[in-house]
C-alpha positions in Angstrom: 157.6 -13.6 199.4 156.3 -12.1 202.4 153.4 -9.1 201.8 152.5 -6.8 204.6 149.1 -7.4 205.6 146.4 -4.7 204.0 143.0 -5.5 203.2 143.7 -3.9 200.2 146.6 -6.9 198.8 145.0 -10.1 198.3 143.4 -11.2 201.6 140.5 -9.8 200.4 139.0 -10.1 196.4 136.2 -9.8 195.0 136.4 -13.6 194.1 136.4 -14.6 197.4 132.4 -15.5 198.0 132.5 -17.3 195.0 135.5 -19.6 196.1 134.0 -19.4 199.5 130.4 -21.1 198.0 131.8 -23.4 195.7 134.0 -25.4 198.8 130.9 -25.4 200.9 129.3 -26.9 198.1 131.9 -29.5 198.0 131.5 -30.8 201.6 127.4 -29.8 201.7 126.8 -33.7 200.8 129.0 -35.0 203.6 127.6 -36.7 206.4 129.1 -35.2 209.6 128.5 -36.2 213.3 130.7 -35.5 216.0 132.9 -38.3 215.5 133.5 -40.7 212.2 134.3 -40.6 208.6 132.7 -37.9 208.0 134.2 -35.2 210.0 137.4 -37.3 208.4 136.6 -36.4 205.0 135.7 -33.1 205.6 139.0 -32.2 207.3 140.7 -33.9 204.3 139.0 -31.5 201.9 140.0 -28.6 204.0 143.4 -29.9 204.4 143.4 -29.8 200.2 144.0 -25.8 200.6 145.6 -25.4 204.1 148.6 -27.5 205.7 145.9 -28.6 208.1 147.3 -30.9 211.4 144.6 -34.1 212.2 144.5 -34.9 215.9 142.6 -38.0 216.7 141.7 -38.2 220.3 140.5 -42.3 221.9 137.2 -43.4 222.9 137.1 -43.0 226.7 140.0 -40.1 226.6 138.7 -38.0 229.5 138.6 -34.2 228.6 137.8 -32.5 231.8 134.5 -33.6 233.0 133.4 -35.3 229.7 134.9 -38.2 228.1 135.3 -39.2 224.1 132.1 -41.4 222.9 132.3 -44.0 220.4 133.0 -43.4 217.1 129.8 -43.6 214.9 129.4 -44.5 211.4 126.7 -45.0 208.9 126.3 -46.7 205.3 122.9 -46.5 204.9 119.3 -46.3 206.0 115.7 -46.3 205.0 112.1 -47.2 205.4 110.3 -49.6 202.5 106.4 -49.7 202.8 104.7 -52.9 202.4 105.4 -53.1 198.2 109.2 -52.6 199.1 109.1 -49.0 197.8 111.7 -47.0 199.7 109.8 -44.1 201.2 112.7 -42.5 203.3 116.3 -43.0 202.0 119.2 -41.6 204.1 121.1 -41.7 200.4 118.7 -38.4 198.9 119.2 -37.1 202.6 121.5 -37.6 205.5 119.0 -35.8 207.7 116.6 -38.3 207.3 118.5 -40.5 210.3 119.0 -38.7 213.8 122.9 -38.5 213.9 124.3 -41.1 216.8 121.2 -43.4 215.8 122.1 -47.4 216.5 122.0 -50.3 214.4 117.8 -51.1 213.9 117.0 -54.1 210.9 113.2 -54.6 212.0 109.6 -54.8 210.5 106.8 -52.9 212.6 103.6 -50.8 212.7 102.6 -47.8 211.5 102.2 -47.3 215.3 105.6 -48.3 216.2 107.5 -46.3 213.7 105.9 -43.3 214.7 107.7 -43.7 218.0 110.6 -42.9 216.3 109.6 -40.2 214.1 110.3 -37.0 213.7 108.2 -34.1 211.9 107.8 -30.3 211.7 104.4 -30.0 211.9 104.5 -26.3 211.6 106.6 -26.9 208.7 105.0 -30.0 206.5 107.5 -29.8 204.2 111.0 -30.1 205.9 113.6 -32.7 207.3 114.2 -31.7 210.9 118.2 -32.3 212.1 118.1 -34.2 215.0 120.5 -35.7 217.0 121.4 -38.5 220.5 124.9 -38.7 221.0 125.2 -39.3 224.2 121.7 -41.2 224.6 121.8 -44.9 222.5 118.2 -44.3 220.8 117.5 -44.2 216.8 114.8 -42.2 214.8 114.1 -41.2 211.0 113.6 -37.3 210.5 111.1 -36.7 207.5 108.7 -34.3 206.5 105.4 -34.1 207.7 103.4 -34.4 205.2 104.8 -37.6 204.4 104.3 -39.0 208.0 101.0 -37.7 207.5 100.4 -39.9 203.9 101.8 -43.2 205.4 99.4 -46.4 205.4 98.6 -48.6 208.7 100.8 -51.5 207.5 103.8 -53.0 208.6 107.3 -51.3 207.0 110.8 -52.9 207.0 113.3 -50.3 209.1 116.9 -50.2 208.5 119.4 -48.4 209.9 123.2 -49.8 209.0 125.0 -48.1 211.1 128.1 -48.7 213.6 128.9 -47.3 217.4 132.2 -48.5 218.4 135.4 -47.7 220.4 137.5 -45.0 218.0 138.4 -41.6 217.6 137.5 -38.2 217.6 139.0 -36.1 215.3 139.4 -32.7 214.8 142.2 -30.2 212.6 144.3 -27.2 213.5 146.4 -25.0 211.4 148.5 -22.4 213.0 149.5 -18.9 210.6 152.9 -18.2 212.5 153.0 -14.3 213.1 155.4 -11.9 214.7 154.3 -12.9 218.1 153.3 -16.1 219.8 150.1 -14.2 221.2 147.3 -15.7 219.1 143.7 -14.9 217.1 141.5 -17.9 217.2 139.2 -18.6 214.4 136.7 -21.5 214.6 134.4 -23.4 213.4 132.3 -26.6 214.0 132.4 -30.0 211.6 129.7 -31.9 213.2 126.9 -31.1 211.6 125.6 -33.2 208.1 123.9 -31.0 205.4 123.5 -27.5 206.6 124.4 -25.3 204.7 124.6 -22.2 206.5 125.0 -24.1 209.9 128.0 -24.7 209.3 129.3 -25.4 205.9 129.4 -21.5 205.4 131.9 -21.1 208.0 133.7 -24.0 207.9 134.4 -22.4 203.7 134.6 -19.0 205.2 137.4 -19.7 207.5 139.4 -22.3 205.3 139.7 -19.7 202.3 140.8 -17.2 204.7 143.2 -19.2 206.4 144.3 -20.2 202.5 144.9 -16.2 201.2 147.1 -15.6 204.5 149.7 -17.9 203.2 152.3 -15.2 202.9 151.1 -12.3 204.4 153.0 -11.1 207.4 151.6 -10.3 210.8 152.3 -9.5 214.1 150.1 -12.2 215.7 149.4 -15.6 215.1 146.6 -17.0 214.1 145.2 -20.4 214.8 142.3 -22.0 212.8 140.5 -24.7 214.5 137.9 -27.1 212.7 136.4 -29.5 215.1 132.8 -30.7 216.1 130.6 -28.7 218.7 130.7 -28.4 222.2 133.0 -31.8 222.6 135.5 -30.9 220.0 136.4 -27.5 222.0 136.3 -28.9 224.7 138.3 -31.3 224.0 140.8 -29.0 222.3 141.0 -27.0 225.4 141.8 -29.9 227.8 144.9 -31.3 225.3 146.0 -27.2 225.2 145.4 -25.7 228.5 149.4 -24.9 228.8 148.9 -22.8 225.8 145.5 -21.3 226.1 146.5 -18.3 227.5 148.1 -17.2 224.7 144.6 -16.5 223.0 144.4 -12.7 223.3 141.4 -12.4 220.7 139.3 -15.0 219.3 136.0 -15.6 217.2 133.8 -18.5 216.5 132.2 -18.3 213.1 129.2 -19.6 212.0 126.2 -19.4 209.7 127.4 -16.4 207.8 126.2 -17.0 204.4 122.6 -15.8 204.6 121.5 -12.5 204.1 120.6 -11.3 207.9 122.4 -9.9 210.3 125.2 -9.6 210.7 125.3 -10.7 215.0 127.8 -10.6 217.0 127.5 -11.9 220.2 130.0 -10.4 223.0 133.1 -12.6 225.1 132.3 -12.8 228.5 133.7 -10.4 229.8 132.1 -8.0 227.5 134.7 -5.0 226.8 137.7 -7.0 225.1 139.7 -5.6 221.9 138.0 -8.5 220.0 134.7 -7.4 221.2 135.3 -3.4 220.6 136.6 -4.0 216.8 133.8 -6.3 215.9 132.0 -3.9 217.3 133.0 -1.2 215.8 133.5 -2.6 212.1 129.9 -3.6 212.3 128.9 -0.1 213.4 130.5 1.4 210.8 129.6 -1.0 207.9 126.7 0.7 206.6 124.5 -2.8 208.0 122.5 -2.9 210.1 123.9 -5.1 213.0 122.8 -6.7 216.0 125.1 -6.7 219.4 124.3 -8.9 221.9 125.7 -9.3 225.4 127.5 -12.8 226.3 125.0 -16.0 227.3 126.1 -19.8 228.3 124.0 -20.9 225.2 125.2 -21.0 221.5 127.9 -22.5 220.0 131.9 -23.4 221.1 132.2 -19.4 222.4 130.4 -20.7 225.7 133.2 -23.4 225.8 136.1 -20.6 225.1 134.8 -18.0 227.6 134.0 -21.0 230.4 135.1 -19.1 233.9 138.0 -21.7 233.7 139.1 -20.1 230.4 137.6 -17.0 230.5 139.4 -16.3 226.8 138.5 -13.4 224.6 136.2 -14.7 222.3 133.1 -13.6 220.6 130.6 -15.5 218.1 130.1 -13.8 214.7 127.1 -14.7 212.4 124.5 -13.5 210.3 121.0 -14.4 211.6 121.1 -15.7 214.8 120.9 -19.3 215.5 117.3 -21.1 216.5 115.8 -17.6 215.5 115.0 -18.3 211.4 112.7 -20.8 209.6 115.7 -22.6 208.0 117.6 -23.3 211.0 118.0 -27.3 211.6 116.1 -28.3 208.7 116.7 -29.2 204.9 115.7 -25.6 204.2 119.4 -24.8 204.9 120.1 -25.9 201.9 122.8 -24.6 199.1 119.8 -22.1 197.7 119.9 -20.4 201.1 123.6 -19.4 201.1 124.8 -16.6 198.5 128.5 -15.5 197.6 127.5 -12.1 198.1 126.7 -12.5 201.8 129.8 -14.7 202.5 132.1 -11.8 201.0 130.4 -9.6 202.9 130.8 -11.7 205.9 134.5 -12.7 204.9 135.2 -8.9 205.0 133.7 -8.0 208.1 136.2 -10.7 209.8 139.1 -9.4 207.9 138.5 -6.3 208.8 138.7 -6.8 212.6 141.6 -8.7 212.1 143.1 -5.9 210.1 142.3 -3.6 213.3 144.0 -5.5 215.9 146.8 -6.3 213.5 146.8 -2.3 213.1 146.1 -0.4 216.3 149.1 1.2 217.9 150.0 4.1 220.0 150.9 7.5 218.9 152.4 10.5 220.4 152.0 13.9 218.7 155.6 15.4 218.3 154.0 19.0 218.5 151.5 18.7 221.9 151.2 22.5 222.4 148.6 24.3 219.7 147.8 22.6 217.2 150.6 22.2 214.3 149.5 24.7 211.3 148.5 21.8 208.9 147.8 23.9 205.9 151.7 24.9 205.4 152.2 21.1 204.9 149.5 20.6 202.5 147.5 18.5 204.7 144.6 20.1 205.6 141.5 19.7 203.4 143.4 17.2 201.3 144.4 14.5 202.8 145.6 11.4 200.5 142.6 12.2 198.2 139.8 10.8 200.3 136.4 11.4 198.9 135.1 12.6 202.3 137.4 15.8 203.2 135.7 16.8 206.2 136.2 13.1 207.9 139.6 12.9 207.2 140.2 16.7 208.5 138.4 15.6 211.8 140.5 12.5 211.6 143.8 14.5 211.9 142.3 16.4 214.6 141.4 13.9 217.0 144.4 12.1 216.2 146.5 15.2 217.4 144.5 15.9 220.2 144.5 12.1 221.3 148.3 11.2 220.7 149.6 11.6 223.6 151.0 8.5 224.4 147.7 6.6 225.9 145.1 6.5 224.0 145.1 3.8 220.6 144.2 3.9 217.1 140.9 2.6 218.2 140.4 4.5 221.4 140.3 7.4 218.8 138.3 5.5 216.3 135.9 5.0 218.9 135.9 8.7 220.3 135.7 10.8 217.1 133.0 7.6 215.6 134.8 7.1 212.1 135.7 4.0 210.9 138.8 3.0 212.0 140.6 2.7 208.6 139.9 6.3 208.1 142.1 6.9 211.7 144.7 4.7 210.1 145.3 6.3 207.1 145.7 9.6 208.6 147.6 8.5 211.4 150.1 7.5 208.7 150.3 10.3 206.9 150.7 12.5 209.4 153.9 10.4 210.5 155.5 10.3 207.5 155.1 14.6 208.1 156.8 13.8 211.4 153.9 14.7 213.5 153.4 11.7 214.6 155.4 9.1 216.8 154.5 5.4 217.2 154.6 4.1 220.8 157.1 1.7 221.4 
């Protein structure tokens, strides 16, 4: 049975960090790259909640001016010292290989290893993420303390691993709304254990896509899973006929720790995506950052390419490349919470909720205002706890409605939160003061 769509109904529950946590706890182990088994795997657990479509796209498929690399794979990997005691094993860690590294089965030096090493010095104690995917090279990650502990002898290397001709493969599933104009949500599957970057989103935006089943809404809403940068791109060249129908759009990522939140703007700046993020951040009793649009960052650069030019913003919680944790195996399950992905889930549903929700007015009584007090509505309206908001509510509304100006236009004029506008807006239609635009 369809439900009208209200944050209030079941989109939104006080459950839903918990459920969000536990399924990025489920795919934290998996070892993702940009192509193989497991971005495979991980699309087939997210395809265990959603009806989730799997494209798989050939080596060598050009995709505007990039083409599909080789599928890689890898079973296993490690470093044995001299008394054949595994001291890196990619099975406790699959950041301990540099993703897209090839096939290596050799005994060397000290001296040569270190050639294809890599440390944190100013972090002893962490697994750096690195990758080479379009560069055939191979490397351990480890910490650097360890590096630093290592004898001058001669260790075996192995690296079991495959680069061959295959597929890239990414998943789509569309929520059908009213309309064919669309919201894009999505998220990257490339990277191996991270939690935050970007099991968190990849969670967030599955269980989202999950409690919609049902709900009715004016526009559709398309939720993409597929690796960085080449995935979107990618995506984009097999759906250019049908991009345009992107009206809003938002790349999610790292949005289970407790900073932020950051939203970083479309780039074009002034979008409706752009002002209600915007304006549910500033009104979300955070403390939120708002940054302008960059080419550097995640898929949003790919999105708002002057090609595309789409409507579509990056929401986190700390920024990327700006914490500790980022790119190491200190994003770990430990630095994720369920608190801070409900938060985060709500902040997302909550913009949607506002662009499902604006609409034009036009007061039914321009001249004067109407006397409010013979209808019982001023000073009391629908019980909210904060009289003197909703009384300024109604008056902005009246004095706004005229036709042009939308619920948010308003929202952002009188500075209250936008579900406060919408509440009032509807009561004072249902006392026939109020018109909605056709």
């Amino acid at each position: 049975m369809n439900v009208k769509w209200d944050l209030r109904d079941r989109v939104v529950t006080e459950d839903i960090g918990e459920a969000i946590f536990a399924f990025a706890s489920q795919i934290y182990p998996i070892c993702r790259s940009i192509t193989g088994q497991g971005v495979r795997q991980t699309l087939h657990a997210i395809g265990a909640h959603i009806d989730l479509k799997i494209h798989e796209v050939p080596t060598g498929t050009a995709v505007f001016d990039w083409f599909i690399p080789r599928e890689w794979n890898i079973r296993e990997a490690y470093i044995k010292n001299r008394s054949g005691e595994k001291i890196v094993d990619f099975a406790q860690s699959n950041l301990h290989v540099m993703s897209y590294s090839v096939p290596v089965r050799q005994h060397m030096s000290l001296a040569q290893l270190k050639k294809h090493v890599y440390t944190l010095p100013d972090q002893p104690d962490l697994i750096p993420y690195r990758t080479s995917y379009y560069a055939e090279n191979w490397a351990f990650c480890l910490p650097h303390r360890l590096l630093e502990s290592l004898r001058d002898e001669t260790y075996e290397v192995v690296i079991d691993s495959s680069l061959a001709d295959g597929y890239l493969t990414y998943g789509e599933y569309l929520h059908k709304g009213e309309t064919e104009e669309e919201f894009l949500l999505s998220a990257h599957v490339c990277h191996p254990s991270l939690a935050n970057d970007n099991c968190s989103g990849v969670a967030l935006l599955t269980h989202l896509a999950k409690r919609m089943a049902g709900v009715q809404t004016r526009y559709s809403y398309r939720f993409l899973f597929a690796p960085g940068t080449i995935g979107a791109i990618t995506w984009l060249a097999q759906n250019e006929h049908r991009s345009q129908r992107i009206k809003y759009g938002l790349v999610v990522s790292m949005v289970g720790d407790c900073g932020g939140p950051t939203y970083k703007k479309s780039r074009r700046g002034d979008t409706k995506v752009d002002r209600a993020m915007v304006h549910t951040l500033r009104h979300s009793g955070l403390a939120p950052s708002i940054l302008d649009f960059t080419p550097y960052g995640y898929d949003e650069r790919q999105y708002c390419s002057p090609g595309f030019d789409l409507p579509v913003g990056l929401f986190q919680r700390s920024k990327f490349g700006e914490i500790p944790q980022y790119h190491t195996s200190a994003d770990n399950l430990d630095f994720i919470h369920p608190k801070h992905l409900t938060a985060s889930y709500r902040l997302i549903a909550e913009t949607m909720d506002l662009v499902e929700n604006d609409a034009v007015y036009r007061n039914t009584m321009p001249k004067c205002e109407p006397q409010l007090g013979r209808r019982g509505l001023y000073g009391m309206v629908g019980g909210d706890k904060d009289t003197a908001a909703s009384n300024m509510a109604m008056l902005w509304i009246l004095n706004l409605s005229d036709g042009t100006h939308s619920l948010l236009d308003i929202a952002e004029r009188a500075d209250l939160p936008f579900a406060v506008i919408r509440r009032t807006a509807q009561l004072l239609q249902r006392h026939g003061l109020l018109i909605e635009r056709a």
